[in-house]
C-alpha positions as CSV (number, residue, x, y, z in Angstrom):
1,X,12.9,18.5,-9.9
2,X,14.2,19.9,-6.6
3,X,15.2,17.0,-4.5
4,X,16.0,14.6,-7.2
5,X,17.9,16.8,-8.8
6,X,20.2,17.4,-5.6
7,X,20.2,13.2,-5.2
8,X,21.4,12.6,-8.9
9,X,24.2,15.7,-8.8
10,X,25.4,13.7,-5.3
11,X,25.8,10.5,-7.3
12,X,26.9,12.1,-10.4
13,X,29.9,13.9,-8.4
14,X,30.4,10.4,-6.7
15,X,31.4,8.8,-10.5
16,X,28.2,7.2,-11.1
17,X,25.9,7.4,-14.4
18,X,22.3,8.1,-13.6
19,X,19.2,8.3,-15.3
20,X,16.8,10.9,-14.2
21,X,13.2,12.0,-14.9
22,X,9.9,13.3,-13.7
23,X,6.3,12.0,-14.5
24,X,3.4,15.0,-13.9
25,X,1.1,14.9,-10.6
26,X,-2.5,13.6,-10.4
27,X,-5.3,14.8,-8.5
28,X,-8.6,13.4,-8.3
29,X,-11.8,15.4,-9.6
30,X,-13.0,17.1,-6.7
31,X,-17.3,18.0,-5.8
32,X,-17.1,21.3,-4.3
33,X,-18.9,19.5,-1.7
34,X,-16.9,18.9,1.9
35,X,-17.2,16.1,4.5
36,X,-18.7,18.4,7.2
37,X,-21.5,18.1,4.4
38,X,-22.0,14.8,4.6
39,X,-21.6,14.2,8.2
40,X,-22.6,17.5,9.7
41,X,-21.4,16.0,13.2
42,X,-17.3,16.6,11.6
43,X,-18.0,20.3,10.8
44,X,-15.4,22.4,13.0
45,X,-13.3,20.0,12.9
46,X,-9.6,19.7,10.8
47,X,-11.6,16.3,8.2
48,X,-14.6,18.2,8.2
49,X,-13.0,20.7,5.6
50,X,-11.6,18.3,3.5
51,X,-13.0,18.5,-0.3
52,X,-14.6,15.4,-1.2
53,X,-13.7,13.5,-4.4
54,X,-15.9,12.6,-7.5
55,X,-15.6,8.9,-6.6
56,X,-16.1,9.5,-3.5
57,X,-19.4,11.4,-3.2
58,X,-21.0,9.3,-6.2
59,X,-20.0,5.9,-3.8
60,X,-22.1,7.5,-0.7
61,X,-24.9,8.8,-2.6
62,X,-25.5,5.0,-4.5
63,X,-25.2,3.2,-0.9
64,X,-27.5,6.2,0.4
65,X,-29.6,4.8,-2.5
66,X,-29.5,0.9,-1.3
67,X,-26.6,0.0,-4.1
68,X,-24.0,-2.0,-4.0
69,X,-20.3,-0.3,-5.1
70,X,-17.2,-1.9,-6.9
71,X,-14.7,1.1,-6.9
72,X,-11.6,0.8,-8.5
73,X,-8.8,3.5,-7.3
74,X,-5.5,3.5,-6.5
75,X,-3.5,3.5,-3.1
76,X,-4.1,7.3,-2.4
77,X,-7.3,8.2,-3.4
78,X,-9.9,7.9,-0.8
79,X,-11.4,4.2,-0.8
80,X,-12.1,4.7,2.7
81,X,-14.0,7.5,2.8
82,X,-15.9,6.6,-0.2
83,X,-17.9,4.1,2.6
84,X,-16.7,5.2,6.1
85,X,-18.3,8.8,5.1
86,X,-21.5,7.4,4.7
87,X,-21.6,4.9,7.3
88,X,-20.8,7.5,9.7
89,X,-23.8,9.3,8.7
90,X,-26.2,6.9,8.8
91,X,-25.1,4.5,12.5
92,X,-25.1,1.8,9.8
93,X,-23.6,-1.6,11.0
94,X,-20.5,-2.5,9.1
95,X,-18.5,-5.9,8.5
96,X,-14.8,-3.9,6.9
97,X,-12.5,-7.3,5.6
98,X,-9.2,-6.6,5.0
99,X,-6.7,-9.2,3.9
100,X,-4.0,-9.0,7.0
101,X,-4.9,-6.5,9.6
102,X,-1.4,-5.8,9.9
103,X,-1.3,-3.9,6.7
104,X,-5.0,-2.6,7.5
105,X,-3.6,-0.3,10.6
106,X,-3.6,2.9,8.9
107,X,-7.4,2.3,7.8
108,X,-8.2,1.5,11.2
109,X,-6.7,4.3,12.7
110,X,-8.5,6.7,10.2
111,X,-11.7,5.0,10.9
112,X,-11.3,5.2,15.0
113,X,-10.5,9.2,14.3
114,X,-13.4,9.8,12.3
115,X,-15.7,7.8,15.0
116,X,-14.1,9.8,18.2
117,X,-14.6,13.3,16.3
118,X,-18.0,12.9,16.7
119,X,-18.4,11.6,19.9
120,X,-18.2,7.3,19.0
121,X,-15.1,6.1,20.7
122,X,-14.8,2.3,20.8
123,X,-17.3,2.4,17.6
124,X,-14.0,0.7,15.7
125,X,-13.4,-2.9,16.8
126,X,-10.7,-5.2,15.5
127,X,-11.8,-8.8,15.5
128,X,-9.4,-11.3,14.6
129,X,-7.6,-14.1,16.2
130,X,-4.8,-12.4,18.0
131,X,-7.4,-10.2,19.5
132,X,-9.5,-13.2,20.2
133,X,-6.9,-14.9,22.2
134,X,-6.0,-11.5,24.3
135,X,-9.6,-11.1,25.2
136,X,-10.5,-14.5,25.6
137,X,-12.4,-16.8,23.1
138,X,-15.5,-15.7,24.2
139,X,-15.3,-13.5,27.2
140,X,-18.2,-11.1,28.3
141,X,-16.2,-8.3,27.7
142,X,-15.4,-8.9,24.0
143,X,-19.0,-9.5,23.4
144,X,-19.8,-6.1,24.7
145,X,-17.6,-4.7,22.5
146,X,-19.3,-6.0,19.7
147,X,-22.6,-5.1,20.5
148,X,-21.1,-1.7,21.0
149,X,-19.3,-1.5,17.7
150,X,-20.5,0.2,14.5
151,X,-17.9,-1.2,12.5
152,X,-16.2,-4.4,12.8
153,X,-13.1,-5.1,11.4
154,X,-11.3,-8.4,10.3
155,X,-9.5,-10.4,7.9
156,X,-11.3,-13.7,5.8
157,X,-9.2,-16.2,7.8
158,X,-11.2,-15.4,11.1
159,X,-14.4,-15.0,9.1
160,X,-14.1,-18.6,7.2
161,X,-13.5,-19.5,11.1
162,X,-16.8,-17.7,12.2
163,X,-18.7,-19.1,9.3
164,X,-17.7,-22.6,10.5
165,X,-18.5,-22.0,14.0
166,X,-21.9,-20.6,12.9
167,X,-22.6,-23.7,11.4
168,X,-21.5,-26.3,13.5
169,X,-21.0,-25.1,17.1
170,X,-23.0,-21.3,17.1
171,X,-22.9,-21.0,20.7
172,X,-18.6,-20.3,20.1
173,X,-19.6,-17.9,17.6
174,X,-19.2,-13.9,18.3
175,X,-20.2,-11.9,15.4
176,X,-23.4,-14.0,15.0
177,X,-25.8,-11.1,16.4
178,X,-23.6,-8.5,14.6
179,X,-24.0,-10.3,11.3
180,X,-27.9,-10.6,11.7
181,X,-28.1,-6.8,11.6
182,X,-25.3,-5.9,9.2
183,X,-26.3,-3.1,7.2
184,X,-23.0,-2.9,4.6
185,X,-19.8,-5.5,4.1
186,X,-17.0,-4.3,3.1
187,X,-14.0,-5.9,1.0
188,X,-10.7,-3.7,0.4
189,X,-7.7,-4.9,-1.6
190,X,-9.6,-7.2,-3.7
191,X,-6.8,-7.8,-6.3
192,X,-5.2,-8.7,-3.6
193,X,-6.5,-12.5,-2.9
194,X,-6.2,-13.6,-6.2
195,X,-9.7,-15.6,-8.4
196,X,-9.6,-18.3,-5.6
197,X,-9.9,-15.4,-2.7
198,X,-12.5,-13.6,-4.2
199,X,-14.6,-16.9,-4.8
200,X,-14.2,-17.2,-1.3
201,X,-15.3,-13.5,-0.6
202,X,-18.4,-14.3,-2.6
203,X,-19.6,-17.6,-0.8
204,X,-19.4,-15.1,2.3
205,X,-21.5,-12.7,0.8
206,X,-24.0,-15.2,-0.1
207,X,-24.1,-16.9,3.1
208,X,-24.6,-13.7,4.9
209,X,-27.0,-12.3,2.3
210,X,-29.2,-15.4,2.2
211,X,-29.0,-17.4,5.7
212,X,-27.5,-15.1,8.6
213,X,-28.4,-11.0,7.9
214,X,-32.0,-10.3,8.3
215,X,-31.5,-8.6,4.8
216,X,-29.0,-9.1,2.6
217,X,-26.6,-5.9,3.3
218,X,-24.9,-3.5,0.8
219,X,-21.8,-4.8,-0.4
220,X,-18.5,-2.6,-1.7
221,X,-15.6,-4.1,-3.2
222,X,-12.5,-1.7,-3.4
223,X,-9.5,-2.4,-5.7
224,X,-6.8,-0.7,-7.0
225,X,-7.3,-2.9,-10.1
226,X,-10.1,-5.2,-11.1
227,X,-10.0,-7.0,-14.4
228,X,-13.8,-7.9,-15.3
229,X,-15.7,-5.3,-12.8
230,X,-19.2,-6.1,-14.7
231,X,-18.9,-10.0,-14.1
232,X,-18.2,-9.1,-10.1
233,X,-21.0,-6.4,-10.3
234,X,-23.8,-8.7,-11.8
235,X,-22.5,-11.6,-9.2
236,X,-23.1,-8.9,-6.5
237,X,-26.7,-7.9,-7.4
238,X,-27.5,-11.6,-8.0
239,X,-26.4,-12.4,-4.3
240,X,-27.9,-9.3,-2.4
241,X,-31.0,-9.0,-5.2
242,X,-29.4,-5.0,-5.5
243,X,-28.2,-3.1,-7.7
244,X,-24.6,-2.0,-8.3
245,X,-22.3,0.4,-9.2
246,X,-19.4,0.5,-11.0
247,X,-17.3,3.4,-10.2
248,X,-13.9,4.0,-10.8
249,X,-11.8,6.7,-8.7
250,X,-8.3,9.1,-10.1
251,X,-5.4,8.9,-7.7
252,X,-3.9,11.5,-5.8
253,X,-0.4,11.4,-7.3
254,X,2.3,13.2,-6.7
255,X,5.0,14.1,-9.1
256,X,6.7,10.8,-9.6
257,X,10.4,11.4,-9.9
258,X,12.9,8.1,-10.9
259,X,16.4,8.1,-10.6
260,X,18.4,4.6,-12.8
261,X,21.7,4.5,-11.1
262,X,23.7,2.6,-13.9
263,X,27.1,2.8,-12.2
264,X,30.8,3.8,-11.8
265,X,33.2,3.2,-14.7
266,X,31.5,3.4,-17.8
267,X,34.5,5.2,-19.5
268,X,36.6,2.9,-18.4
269,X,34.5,-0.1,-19.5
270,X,34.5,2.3,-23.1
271,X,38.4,2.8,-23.3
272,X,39.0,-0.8,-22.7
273,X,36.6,-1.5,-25.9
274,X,38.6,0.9,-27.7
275,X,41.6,-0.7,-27.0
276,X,40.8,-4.4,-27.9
277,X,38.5,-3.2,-31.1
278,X,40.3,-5.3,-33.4
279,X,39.5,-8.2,-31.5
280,X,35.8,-7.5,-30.2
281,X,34.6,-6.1,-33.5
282,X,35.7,-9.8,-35.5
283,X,34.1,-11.7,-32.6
284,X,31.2,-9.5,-31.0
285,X,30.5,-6.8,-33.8
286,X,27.1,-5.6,-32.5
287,X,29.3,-4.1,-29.0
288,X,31.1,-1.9,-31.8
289,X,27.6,-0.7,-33.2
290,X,26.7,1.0,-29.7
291,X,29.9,1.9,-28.5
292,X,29.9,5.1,-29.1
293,X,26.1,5.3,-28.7
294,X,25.5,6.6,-25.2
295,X,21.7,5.8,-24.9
296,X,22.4,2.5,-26.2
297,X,25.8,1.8,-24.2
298,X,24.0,2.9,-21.0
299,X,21.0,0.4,-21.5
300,X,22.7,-2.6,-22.3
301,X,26.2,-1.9,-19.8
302,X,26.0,-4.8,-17.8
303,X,25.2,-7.1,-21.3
304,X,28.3,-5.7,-23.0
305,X,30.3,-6.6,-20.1
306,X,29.3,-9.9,-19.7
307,X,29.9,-10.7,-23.5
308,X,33.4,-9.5,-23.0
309,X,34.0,-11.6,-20.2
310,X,32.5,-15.0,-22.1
311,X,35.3,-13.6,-25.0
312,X,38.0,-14.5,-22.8
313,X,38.9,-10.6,-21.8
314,X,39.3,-8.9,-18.7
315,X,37.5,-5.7,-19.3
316,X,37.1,-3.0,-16.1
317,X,33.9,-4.2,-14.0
318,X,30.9,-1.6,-13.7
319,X,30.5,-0.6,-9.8
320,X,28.0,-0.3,-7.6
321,X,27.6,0.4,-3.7
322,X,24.5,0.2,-2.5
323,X,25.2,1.1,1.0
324,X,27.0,4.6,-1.3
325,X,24.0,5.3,-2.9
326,X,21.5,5.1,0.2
327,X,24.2,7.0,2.4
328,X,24.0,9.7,-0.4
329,X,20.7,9.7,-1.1
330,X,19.8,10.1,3.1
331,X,22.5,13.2,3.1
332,X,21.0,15.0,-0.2
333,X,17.3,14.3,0.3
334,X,14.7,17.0,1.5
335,X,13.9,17.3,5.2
336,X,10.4,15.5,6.4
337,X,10.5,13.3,3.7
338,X,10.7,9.4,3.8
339,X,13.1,7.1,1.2
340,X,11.7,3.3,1.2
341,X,14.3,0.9,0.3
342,X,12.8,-2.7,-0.9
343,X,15.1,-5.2,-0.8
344,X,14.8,-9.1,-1.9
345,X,14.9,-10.8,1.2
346,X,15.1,-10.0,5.1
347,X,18.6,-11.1,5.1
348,X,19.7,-8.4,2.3
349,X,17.7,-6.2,4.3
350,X,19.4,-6.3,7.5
351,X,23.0,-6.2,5.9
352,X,22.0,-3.1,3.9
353,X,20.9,-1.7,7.5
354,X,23.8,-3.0,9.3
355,X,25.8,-1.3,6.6
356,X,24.4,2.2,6.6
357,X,24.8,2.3,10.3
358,X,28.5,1.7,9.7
359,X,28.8,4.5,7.6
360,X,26.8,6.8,9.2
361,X,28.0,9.1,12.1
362,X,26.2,8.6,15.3
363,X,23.8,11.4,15.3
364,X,22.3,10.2,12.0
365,X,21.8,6.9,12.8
366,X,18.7,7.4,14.2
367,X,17.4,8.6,10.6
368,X,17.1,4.9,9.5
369,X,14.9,2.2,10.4
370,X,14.7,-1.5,9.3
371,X,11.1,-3.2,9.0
372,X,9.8,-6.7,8.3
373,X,7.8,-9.4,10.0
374,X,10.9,-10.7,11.9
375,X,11.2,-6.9,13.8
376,X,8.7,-7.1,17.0
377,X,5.7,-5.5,16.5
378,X,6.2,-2.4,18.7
379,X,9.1,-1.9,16.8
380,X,7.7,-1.5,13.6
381,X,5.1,0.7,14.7
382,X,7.6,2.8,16.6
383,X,9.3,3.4,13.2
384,X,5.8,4.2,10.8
385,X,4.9,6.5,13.7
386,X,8.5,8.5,13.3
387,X,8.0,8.3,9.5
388,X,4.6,10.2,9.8
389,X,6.0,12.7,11.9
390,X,9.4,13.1,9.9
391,X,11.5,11.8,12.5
392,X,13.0,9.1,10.3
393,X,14.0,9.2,6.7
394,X,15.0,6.0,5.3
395,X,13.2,2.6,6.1
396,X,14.5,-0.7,4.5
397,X,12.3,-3.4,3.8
398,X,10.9,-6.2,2.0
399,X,7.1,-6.5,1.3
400,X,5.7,-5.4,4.7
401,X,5.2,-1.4,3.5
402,X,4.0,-2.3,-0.1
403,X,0.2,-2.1,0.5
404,X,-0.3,1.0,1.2
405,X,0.7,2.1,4.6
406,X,0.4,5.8,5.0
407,X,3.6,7.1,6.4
408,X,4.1,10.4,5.0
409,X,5.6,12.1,2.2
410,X,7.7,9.4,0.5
């Protein structure tokens, strides 16, 4: 197991019980087909030779054939290029919603690198209110950019807005001449907005389809999960009178290794039950029965301990460090990798930091980062950049990295 295996020697010699094993890699099914094949302009280039996925090419070729797609696929497996390939072929006009487009950069930067390879820069334009108010509400210039723009990207909050606008007051509207020739909308992280979200999604697609396009456009809907996919994909063809496709996409997993860190001083805890026997196996005879039952003591540790406390006994408390384990796992990990640490609130998450710092000599405390909504945005991007390139290897965080954020080999 290489690296975990290193980690979970480290803790071991430290005193602490660990848990350790592997589950197998996953790869999706792959074409023999490459994405210079599908957009000829990317041939020569470092994407161009990528091998396309299954899921992938059957996405393009059903919107090449005037389908909607619902694809379901995990974080890692390509949802992007399962439209962008196809759009990029094609000039088509694009609506991408995301749910934040904070957590949308990565996509965003993919898309803008696929444009500029073939010649489209600016083709990528982020519409949302932040970017509204730095250009102006409606300034000539932002206008141009949408006219210019193959793909527009934004988040439902702003589009509820624009819908409004479109309604009531259309000269404050932007995207209204965009919308009128959309050829494809696109909605990632579905299972992201919950039943009420994606009724909201719908009502979009319905107004677009039926009052603003000039046609209704395709419509794909990417999830990592999706509970009911043929109620969504009969809802879709009812809106946009086309037919859909139901797809659903392998990961690309690597081999997931987990590490339990149960703690310091089980033998101790164990001795001290030997000791007092007489009186814990009268009063709590089920801690006798797994005692001596090492699966069984490890799994329910922190029980037995707290059923020997509410006995009136002063048994020999379990330990753990957390600031220990990260400093041990930074210090036995393998070069150019990344560790996340999630932590339960901001708060936890800057002591944890603060912590590690302490402990860590001066030329290594560059090797960990903190990130959360409360650290500036330059900041945070400073720190996902040097994960990508390897420069950093531990981040601690809360939610803010959970959805998917490409940042290298974690």
């Amino acid at each position: 197991m290489g690296g975990a295996s290193k980690v979970a020697a480290a803790l071991r010699s430290l005193g602490y019980e660990v848990l350790l094993w592997e589950e197998p890699g996953e790869e999706p099914e792959q074409t023999g087909k490459r994405f210079r094949d599908i957009v000829p302009a990317l041939a020569g280039s470092g994407k161009g030779e990528l091998w396309l996925y299954r899921h992938q090419l059957e996405s393009i070729e059903a919107l090449a054939a005037g389908m909607n797609v619902v694809l379901t696929a995990r974080t890692g497996s390509g949802k992007t290029e399962a439209w962008a390939l196809a759009a990029l072929r094609e000039g088509w006009r694009v609506l991408a919603v995301y749910p934040t487009l904070a957590l949308a950069a990565d996509q965003i930067r993919r898309l803008e690198e696929y444009y500029s390879l073939v010649g489209r820069r600016g083709a990528v334009v982020r519409i949302d209110r932040p970017s509204m108010e730095k250009k102006g509400q409606r300034g000539d210039e932002l206008l141009k950019l949408i006219h210019q723009a193959r793909i527009v990207v934004t988040n439902p909050a702003f589009l509820l807005a624009e819908m409004k606008r479109l309604a009531l007051h259309p000269h404050r509207a932007v995207l209204e001449d965009f919308i009128s020739s959309l050829d494809l909308i696109v909605f990632d992280e579905l299972d992201f907005y919950g039943p009420r979200g994606a009724h909201l999604l719908l009502a979009i697609v319905e107004l677009i389809s039926r009052y603003l396009a000039s046609r209704p456009p395709r419509v794909v809907v990417l999830s990592a999960t999706l509970g009911n996919p043929d109620e969504l994909a009969s809802l879709l063809t009812r809106l946009t009178d086309r037919e859909t496709r139901i797809i659903e996409g392998r990961p690309f997993k690597t081999p997931n290794r987990t590490i339990i860190v149960i703690g310091k001083g089980l033998e101790a805890l164990r001795d001290y039950i030997r000791a007092y026997s007489s009186i814990i196996a009268s009063r709590a005879p089920w801690i006798m029965d797994i005692v001596y039952n090492e699966e069984e003591f490890r799994e329910h540790l922190y029980e037995v301990y707290e059923a020997l406390e509410a006995l009136g006994l002063r048994p020999p408390r379990p330990g753990l460090d957390p600031v220990e384990i990260l400093q041990t796992i930074l210090e036995a990990s393998e070069p150019g990798n990344v560790t996340l640490v999630f932590t339960r609130s901001i708060r936890m998450a800057e002591r944890v930091y603060r912590g590690l710092l302490e402990r860590l000599p001066a030329d290594k405390q560059r090797l960990v980062g903190v990130h959360h909504h409360l650290v500036s945005k330059e900041r945070r991007e400073r720190i996902e950049e040097a994960a990508r390139k390897g420069q950093i290897a531990m981040i601690i965080t809360v939610r803010t990295l959970a959805q998917g954020i490409d940042i290298g080999s974690v």
